[in-house]
N, C-alpha and C positions, 0 to 999 in steps of 0.2 A: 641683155643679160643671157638669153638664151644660146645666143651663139657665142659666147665666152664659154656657158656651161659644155657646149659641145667640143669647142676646142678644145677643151680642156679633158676632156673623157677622148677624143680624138688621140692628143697629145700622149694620154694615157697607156692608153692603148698601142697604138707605136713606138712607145720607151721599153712596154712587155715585150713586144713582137724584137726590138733591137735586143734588149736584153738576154732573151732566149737563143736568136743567134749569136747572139755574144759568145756565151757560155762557154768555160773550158772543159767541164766534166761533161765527158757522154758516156750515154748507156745506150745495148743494144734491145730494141724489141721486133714485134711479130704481130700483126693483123691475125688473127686467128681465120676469117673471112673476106680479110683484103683490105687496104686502106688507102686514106693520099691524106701526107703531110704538106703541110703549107709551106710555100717555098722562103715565105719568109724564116720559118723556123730552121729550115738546111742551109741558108744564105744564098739558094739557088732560083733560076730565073722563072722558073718553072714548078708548078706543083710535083711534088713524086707519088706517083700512082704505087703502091704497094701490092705486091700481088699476095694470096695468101700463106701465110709461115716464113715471108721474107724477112729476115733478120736486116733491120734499118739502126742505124746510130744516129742518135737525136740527142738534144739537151737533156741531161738528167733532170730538169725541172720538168719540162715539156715533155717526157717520156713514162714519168712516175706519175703525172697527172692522168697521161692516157692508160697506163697500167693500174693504178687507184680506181679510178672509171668502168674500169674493163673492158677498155675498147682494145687493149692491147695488152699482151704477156711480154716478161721480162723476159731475154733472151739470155742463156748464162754457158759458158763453153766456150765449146768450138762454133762456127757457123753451120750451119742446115747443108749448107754444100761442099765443105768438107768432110762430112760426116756420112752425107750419100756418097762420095767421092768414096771414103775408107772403106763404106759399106758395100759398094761398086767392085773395088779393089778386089777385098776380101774373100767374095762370091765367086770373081773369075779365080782367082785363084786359088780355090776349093773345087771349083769346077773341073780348072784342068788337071789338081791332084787327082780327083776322082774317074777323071778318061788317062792318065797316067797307069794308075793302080788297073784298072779293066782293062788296057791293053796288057800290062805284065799280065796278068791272071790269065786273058786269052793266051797270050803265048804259051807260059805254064803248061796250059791243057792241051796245046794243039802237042807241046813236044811231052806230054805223058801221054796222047794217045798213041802217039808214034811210038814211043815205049812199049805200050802195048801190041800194036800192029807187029813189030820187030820182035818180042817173045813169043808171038802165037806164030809169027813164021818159023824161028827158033824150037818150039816144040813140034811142029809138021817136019819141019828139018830134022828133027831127033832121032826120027823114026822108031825102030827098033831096040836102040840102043838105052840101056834103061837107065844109067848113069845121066847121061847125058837130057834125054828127057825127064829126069826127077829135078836136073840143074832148072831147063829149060820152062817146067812147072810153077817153081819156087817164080823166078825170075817173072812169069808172067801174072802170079799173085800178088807179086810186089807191085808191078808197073800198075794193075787191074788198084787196088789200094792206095795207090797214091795219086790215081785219076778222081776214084773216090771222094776222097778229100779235097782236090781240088775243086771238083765241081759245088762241094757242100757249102 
């Protein structure tokens, strides 16, 4: 009797473990600290070692059981690595807008200093002539004001 009882809890047990590979509804979850699903429940030969925050698709039975539990959170989205993936994306490409924008801005300033350099020869050039050095004044307040502002 004993060993009927067991085959039969045996039995049991390997009808759950088919069952749950069976399964057609999956859900994604996550080890919050890492985990290993049993390879019976992935229909695979091998245990899978879960590393932590890996999003795994498992039976929705076998899945809610380990999120009910709290061995594991339900995954909802996108996947963890396309998400670092977009976030990866996003970063260089804020990066290189912003070495974009500082190189225009250097340039800006290198040709408003030249601006400058070329009014203050302008007014040395002027010499005497008072027309000409009030032009040559103006123009080098302006260039001097719009460095100004670039550098602010």
């Amino acid at each position: 009797m004993g060993f009927l009882f067991c085959s039969v809890i045996l039995f049991d047990a390997v009808k759950q473990e088919e069952e749950l590979s069976m399964s057609k509804k999956t859900m994604s979850i996550a080890f919050p600290r890492g985990g290993i699903i049993p390879a019976a429940v992935l229909s695979l030969k091998e245990d899978k070692v879960c590393s932590p925050h890996e999003p795994v698709k498992v039976p929705i039975e076998y899945g809610q059981h380990l999120v009910d539990d709290r061995f594991a959170v339900a995954v909802t989205g996108k996947s963890s690595d396309s998400d670092e993936k977009s976030e990866t994306d996003a970063a260089v490409k804020k990066r290189a807008e912003a070495d974009a924008a500082a190189k225009k801005k250097a340039e800006e300033i290198d040709a408003a200093e030249k601006k400058v350099e070329n009014a203050k020869a302008a007014v040395t050039a002027a010499g005497t002539d008072t027309v000409a050095l009030d032009a040559a004044q103006i123009d080098l307040r302006a260039a001097e004001a719009e460095l100004l502002l670039l550098k602010a």
